[in-house]
C-alpha positions in Angstrom: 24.8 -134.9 192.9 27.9 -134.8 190.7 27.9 -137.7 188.3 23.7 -138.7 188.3 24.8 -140.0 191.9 20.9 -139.9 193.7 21.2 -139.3 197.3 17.4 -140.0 198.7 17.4 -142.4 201.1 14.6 -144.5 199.9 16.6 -145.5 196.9 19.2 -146.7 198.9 19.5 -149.3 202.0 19.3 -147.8 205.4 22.8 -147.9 206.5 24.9 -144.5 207.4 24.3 -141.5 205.9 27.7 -141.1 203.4 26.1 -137.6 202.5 25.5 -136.4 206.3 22.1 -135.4 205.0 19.7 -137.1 207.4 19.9 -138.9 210.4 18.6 -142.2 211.5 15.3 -141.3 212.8 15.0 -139.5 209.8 15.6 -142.5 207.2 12.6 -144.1 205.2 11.7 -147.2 206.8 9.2 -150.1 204.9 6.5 -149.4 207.8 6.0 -146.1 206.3 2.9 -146.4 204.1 1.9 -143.6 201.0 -0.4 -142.2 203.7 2.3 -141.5 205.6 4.5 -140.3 203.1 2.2 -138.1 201.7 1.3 -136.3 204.7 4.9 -135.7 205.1 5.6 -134.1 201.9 1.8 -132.0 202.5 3.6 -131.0 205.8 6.8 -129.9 204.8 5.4 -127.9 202.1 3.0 -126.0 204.7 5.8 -125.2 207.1 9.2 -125.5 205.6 12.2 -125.7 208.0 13.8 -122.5 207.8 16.0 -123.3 210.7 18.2 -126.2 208.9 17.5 -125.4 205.1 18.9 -127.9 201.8 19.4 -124.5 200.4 20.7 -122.0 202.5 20.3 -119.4 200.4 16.2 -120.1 199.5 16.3 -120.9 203.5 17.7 -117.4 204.3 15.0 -115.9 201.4 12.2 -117.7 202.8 12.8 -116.0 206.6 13.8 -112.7 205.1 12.1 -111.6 202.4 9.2 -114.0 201.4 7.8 -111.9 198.7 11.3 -112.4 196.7 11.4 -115.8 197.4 7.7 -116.2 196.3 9.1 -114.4 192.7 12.0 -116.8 192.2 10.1 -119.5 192.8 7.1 -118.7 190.6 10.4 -118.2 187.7 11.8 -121.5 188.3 8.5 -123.3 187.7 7.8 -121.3 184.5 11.1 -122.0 183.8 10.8 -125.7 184.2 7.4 -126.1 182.5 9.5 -124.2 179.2 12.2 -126.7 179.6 9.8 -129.7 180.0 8.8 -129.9 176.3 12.6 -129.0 175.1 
């Protein structure tokens, strides 16, 4: 976000969504436990969303031309692993 502004929801109170990001039945609630969360994550990373991306453009890669996709993203962790000790 511009500014620093952090826009994931468990950092802020569950109230509407200013950013139109998520919806309600979406939102991080306390019952959620790191089992939960975790699994989540574990899921989301096995089969990504390609019908309502974060980033179109990766979203449109993904359903299109995975082996591209699979390049840029193999750059942009070697790319942040360079930067990490900058």
């Amino acid at each position: 976000m511009p500014g620093g502004e952090v826009c994931i929801s468990i950092l802020h109170p569950p109230e509407d969504d200013k950013y139109g990001y998520e919806s309600a039945a979406e939102r991080w609630s306390p019952v959620q436990t790191p089992e939960t969360i975790l699994l989540s994550v574990i899921s989301m990373l096995s089969s990504p969303n390609d019908e309502s991306p974060a980033n179109i453009e990766a979203g449109k890669l993904w359903r299109n031309d995975k082996k591209e996709f699979r390049k840029r993203v193999r750059k942009c962790v070697r790319d942040s692993q360079e930067s990490a000790w900058d």
